[in-house]
C-alpha positions in Angstrom: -26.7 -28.4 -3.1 -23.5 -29.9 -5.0 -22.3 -28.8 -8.0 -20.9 -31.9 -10.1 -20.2 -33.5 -6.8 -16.9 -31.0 -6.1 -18.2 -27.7 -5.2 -21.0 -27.4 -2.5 -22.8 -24.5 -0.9 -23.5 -23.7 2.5 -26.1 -21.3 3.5 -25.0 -19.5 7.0 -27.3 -16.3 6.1 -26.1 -13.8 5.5 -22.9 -15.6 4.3 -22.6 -18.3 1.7 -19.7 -20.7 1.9 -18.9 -22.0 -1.5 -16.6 -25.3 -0.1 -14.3 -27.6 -2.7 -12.9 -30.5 -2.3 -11.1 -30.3 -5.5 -7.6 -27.8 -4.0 -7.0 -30.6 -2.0 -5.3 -32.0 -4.7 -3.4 -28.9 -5.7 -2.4 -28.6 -2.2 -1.1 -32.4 -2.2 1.1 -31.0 -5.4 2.3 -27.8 -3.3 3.0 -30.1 -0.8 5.7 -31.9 -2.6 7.7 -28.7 -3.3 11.1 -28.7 -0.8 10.9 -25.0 -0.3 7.3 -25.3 1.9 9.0 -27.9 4.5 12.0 -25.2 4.7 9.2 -22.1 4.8 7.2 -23.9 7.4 9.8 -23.7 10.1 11.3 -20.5 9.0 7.7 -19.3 9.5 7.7 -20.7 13.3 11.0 -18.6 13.6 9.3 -15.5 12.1 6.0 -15.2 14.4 8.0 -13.9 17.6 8.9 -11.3 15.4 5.7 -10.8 13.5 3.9 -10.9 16.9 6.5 -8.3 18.6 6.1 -5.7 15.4 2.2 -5.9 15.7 2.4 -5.6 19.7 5.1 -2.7 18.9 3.0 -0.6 16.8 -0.5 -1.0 18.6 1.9 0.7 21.3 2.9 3.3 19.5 -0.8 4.2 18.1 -2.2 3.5 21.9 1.1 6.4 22.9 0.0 8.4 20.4 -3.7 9.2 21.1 -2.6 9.4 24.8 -0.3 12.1 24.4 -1.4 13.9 21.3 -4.7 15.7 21.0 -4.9 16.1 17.3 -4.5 12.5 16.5 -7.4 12.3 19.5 -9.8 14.9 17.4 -8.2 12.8 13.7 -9.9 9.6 15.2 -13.3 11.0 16.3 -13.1 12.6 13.0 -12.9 9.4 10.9 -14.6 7.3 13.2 -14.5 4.1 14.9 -14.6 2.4 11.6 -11.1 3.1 10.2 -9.6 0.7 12.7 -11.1 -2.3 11.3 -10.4 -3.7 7.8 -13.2 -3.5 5.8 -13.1 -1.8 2.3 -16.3 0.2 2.1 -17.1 0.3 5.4 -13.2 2.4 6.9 -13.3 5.4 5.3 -9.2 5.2 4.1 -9.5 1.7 2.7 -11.2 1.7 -1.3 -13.7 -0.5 -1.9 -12.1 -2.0 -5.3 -8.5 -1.7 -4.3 -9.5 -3.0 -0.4 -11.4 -5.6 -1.6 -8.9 -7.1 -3.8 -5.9 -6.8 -1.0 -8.2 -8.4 1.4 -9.2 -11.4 -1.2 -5.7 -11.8 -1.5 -4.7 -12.0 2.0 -7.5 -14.4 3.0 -6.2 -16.8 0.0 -2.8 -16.6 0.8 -3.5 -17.2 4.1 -5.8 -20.0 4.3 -4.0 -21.3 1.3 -0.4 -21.7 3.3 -2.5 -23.5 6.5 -3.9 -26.1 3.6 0.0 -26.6 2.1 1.1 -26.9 5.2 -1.4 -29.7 6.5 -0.8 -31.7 3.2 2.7 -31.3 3.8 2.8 -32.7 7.3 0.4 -35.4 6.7 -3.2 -34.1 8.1 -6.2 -33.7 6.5 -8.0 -31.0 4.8 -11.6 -31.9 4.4 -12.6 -28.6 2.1 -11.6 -25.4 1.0 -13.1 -22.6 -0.1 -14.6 -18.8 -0.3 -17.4 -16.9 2.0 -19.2 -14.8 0.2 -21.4 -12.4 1.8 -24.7 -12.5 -1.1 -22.1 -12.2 -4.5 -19.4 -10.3 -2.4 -16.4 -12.1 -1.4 -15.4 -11.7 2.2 -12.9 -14.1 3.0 -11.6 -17.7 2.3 -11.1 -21.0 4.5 -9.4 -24.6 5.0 -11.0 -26.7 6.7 -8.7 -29.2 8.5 -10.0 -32.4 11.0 -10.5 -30.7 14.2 -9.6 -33.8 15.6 -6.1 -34.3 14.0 -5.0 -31.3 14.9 -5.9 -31.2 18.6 -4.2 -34.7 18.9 -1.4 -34.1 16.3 2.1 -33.0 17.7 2.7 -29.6 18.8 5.5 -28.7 16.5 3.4 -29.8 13.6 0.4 -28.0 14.4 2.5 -24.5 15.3 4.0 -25.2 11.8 0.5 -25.6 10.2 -0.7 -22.2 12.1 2.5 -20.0 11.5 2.3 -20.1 8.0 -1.4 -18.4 7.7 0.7 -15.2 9.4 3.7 -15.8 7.6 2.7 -16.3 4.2 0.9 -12.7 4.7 4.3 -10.7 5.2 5.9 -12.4 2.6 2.8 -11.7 0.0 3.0 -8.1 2.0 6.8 -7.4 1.2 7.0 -9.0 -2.3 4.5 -6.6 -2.7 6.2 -3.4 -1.0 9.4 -4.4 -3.2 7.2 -4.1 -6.3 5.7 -1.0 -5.6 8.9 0.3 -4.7 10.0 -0.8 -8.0 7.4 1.0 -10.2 8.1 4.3 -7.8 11.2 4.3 -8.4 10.3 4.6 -12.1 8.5 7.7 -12.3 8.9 10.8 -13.5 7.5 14.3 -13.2 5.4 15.6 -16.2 6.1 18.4 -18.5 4.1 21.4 -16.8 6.1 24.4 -17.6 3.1 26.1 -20.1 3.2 29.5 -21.8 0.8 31.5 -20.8 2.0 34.2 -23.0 3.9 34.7 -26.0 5.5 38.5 -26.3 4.8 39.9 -29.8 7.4 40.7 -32.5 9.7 38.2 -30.1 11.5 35.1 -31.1 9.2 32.8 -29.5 6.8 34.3 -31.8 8.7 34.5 -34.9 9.7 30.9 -33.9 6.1 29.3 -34.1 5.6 28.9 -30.0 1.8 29.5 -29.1 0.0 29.9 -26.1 -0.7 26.5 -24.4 2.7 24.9 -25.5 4.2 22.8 -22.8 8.2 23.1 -22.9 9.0 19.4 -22.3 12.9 19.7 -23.0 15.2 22.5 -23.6 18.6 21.1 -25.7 17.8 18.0 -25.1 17.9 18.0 -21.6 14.3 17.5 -19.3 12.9 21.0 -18.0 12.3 20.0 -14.5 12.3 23.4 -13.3 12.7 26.9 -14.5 16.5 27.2 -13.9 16.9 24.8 -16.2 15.7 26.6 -19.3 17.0 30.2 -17.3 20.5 28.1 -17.6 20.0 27.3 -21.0 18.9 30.8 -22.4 21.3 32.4 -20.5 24.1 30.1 -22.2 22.9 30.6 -25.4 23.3 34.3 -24.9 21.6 37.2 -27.5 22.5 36.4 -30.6 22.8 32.4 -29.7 19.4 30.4 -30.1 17.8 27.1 -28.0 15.8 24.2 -29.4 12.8 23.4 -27.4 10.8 20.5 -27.5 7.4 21.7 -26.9 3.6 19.3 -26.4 0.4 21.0 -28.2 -2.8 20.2 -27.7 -1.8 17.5 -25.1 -0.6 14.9 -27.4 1.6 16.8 -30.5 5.3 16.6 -29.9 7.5 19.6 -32.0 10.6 20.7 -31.7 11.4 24.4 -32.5 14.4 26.1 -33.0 14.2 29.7 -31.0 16.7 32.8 -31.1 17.7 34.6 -28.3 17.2 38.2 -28.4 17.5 41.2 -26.0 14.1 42.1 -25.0 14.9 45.3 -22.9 14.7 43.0 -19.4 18.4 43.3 -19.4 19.1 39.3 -20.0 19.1 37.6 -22.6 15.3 36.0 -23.3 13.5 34.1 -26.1 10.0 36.1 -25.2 7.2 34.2 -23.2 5.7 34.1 -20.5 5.2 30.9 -18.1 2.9 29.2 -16.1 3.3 25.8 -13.6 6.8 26.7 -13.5 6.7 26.7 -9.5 4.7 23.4 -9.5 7.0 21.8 -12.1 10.6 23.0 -9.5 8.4 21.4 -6.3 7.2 17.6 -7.9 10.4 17.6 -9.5 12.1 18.2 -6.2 9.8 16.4 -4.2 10.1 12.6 -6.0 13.5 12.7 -5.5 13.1 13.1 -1.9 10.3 10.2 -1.6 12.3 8.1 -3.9 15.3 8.2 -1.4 12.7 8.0 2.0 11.0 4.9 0.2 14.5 3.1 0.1 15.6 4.5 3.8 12.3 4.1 5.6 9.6 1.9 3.6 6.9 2.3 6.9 6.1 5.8 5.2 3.9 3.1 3.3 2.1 2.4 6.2 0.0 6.1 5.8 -2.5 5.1 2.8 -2.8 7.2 -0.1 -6.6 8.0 1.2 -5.5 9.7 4.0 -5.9 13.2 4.1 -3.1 15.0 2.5 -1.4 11.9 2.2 2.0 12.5 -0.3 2.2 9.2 -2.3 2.5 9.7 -5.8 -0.1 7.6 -7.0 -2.1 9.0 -4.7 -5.5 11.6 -5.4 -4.1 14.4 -2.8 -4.4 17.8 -4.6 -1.6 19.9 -4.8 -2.1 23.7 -5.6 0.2 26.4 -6.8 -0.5 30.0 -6.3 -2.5 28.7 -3.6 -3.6 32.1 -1.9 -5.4 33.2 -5.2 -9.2 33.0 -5.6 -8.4 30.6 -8.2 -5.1 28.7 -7.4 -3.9 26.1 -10.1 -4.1 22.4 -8.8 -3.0 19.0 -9.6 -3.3 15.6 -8.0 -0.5 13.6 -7.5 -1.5 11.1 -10.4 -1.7 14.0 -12.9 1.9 15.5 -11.9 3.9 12.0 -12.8 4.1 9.5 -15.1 6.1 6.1 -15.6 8.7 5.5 -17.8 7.6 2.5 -18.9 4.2 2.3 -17.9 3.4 5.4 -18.7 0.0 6.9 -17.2 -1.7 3.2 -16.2 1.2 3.6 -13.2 -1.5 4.5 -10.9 -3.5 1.4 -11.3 -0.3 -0.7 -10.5 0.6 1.2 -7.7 -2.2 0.8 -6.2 -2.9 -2.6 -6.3 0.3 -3.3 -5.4 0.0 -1.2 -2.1 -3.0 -2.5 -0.9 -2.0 -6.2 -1.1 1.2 -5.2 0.5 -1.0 -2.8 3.2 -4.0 -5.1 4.0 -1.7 -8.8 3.9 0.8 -7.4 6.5 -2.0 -5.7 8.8 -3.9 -9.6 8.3 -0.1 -11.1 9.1 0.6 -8.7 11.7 -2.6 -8.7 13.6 -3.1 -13.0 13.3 0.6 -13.6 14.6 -0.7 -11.4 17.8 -1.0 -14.0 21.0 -4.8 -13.6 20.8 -6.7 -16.8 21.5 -8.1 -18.2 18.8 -6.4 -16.5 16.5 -3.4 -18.1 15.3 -1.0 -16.3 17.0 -2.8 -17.4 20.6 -3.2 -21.2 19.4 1.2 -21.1 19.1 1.1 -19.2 22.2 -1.1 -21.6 24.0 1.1 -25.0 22.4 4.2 -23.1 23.2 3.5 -22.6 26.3 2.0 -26.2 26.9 4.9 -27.3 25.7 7.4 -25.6 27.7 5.9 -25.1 31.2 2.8 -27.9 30.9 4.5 -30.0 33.3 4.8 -27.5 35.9 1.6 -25.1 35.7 -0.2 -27.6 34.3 -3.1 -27.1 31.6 -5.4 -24.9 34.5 -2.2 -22.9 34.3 -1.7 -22.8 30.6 -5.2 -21.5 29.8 -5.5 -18.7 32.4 -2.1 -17.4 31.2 -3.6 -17.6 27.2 -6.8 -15.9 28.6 -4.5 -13.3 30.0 -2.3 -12.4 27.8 -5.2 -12.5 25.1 -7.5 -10.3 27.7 -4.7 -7.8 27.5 -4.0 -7.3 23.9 -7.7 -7.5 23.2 -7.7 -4.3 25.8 -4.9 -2.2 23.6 -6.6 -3.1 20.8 -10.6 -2.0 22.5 -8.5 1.4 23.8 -7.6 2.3 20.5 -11.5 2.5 19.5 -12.5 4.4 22.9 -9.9 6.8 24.1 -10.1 9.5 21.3 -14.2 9.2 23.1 -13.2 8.9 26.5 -10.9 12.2 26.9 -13.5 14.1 26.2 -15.7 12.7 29.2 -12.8 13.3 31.6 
């Protein structure tokens, strides 16, 4: 059936491919932009590297299961499922979030083989989404078969590389943004009085039960030392001001006396409550602000994961944990941004899962796996360099190989946690 004779659906039950011939034409105006001839070979140059980071770090989680038995029983736990990336159906990747990084990928990805053919002169014959019943799964271009078996090699590696390519770029234009609105944050005001001492300042002052001390002279009461410091400058006889939140919302400032209250330092009179949780996120973002500058692959652990540390993630942290009623927080509820403010989390997390689910797409395409992108360069490359001599016999058992072999890192990764406990 057509739709105004541009869109046109294809029933492959249980998928629906909703093709358009109508982003030709914006890819013919893409096309015409300089910067896609320069990113087209830059992207050739980058699958090596691509290729060698996704080979690198299948090794590493292949090392891992072999040699550690809790990652081993952390597999079996989660299941075969969390190695494939589909939002709903891996426990780790969100349904909403997952499906929107995935969208996103696909796009980008398809989108970049469509500029790219434009640009170099082949044909794209549609374009479009697959839907699997309303739900949309993935996206395609689809170029003359024929042209691009025929075409010339360095064309047609250009034309693959930047499905791949275009991923990490979305994927670390992403990162960089995330990075960004972390770098914004700011623990909450948590420091609450639990108690205020009668016939004390505090009292006399105003400060009730509930209050949150937010600032202490001005200056952000990120831990208790902070308004220890400032009391204890004061001295008895001095006084503090103290900007206090009630009722969640109602900002005061109060100015409190200092008074000897028989402790034998000076005190204002209350007691406090948070004021270990307030010392550790206070501490803590400072430490993952600095990490996601030094090491940015702590991104590559989700916020789902169990006791995963991001700070837009939904981890629980506790204080007082041993009591039968320990005080906890999730990580969303402990900061906020400074511009932002509280709608950080949403951000943040679409941010990381475009950036997490376009470079796992990037990575895991650039892989020389035949028919995946990465094996089609691998298989021109190689036809191209050592045709003459091995011949095309010779070029397609070393594809099949080298595909055969990745294909059994990546199948190990699904059965080892499985088969240590046979042997």
């Amino acid at each position: 059936m057509a739709l105004k004779k541009r869109i046109e659906f294809e029933f492959k039950p249980p998928f629906i491919l909703v093709k358009s011939q109508s982003l030709t034409s914006l890819f013919d105006r893409l096309a015409n932009w300089r910067v896609f001839s320069l990113f087209g070979w830059a992207a050739v140059a980058s699958i090596p590297v691509i290729a060698a980071s996704g080979l690198f770090l299948l090794l590493l989680s292949l090392q891992a299961l072999l040699s550690r038995p809790e990652v081993q029983q952390a597999q079996r736990e989660a299941g075969p499922q969390s190695l494939l990336l589909i939002p709903g159906l891996n426990p780790y990747l969100p349904i909403i979030y997952g499906w929107l990084g995935l969208v996103v990928a696909l796009i980008v990805h398809e989108g970049a083989h469509g500029v790219l053919a434009r640009k170099l002169g082949y044909s794209v014959k549609s374009s479009g989404l697959i839907l699997f019943t309303v739900l949309p799964i993935g996206a395609f271009v689809e170029t003359d078969e024929g042209e691009m078996t025929k075409g010339r090699g360095r064309d047609v590696v250009r034309i693959l590389a930047g499905g791949p390519a275009s991923n990490i770029v979305v994927a670390i234009l992403s990162l960089g943004l995330l990075i960004l609105v972390t770098s914004g944050l700011q623990p909450l005001p948590m420091i609450t009085v639990e108690r205020v001492i009668s016939d004390s300042p505090a009292e006399d002052a105003g400060i009730q039960p509930g209050d949150i001390i937010a600032k202490v002279n001005g200056r952000a009461v990120t831990s208790l030392s902070v308004l220890a410091e400032a009391i204890s400058s004061a001295g008895y006889g001095g006084s503090v001001s103290l900007e206090v939140i009630r009722r969640g919302s109602e900002v005061l400032r109060i100015e409190v006396d200092v008074a000897d209250l028989g402790a034998g330092r000076p005190m204002i009179g209350v007691r406090l409550a948070n004021a270990e949780m307030q010392e550790w996120a206070s501490s803590y973002l400072e430490v993952y602000k600095a990490r996601s500058l030094s090491n940015p692959l702590i991104f590559l652990l989700p916020p789902t994961f169990p006791n995963s540390l991001h700070p837009f993630s939904e981890t629980q942290i506790c204080a007082d944990s041993t009591e039968q009623s320990p005080r906890c927080f999730t990580m969303t509820e402990i900061y906020k941004h400074q511009t932002i403010g509280d709608a950080y989390p949403i951000a943040a997390n679409i941010l990381y899962w475009i950036w997490f689910v376009n470079f796992n797409v990037g990575i895991f395409n650039a892989l020389p796996i035949y028919p995946l992108d990465g094996g089609q360069i691998f298989r021109r490359t190689l036809s191209t360099l050592l045709g003459s001599r091995i011949g095309e016999p010779g070029v397609r058992a070393a594809t099949i190989a080298v595909s055969l072999a990745i294909v059994g890192i990546v199948l190990s990764l699904f059965l080892i946690p499985y088969l240590t406990l046979i042997i």
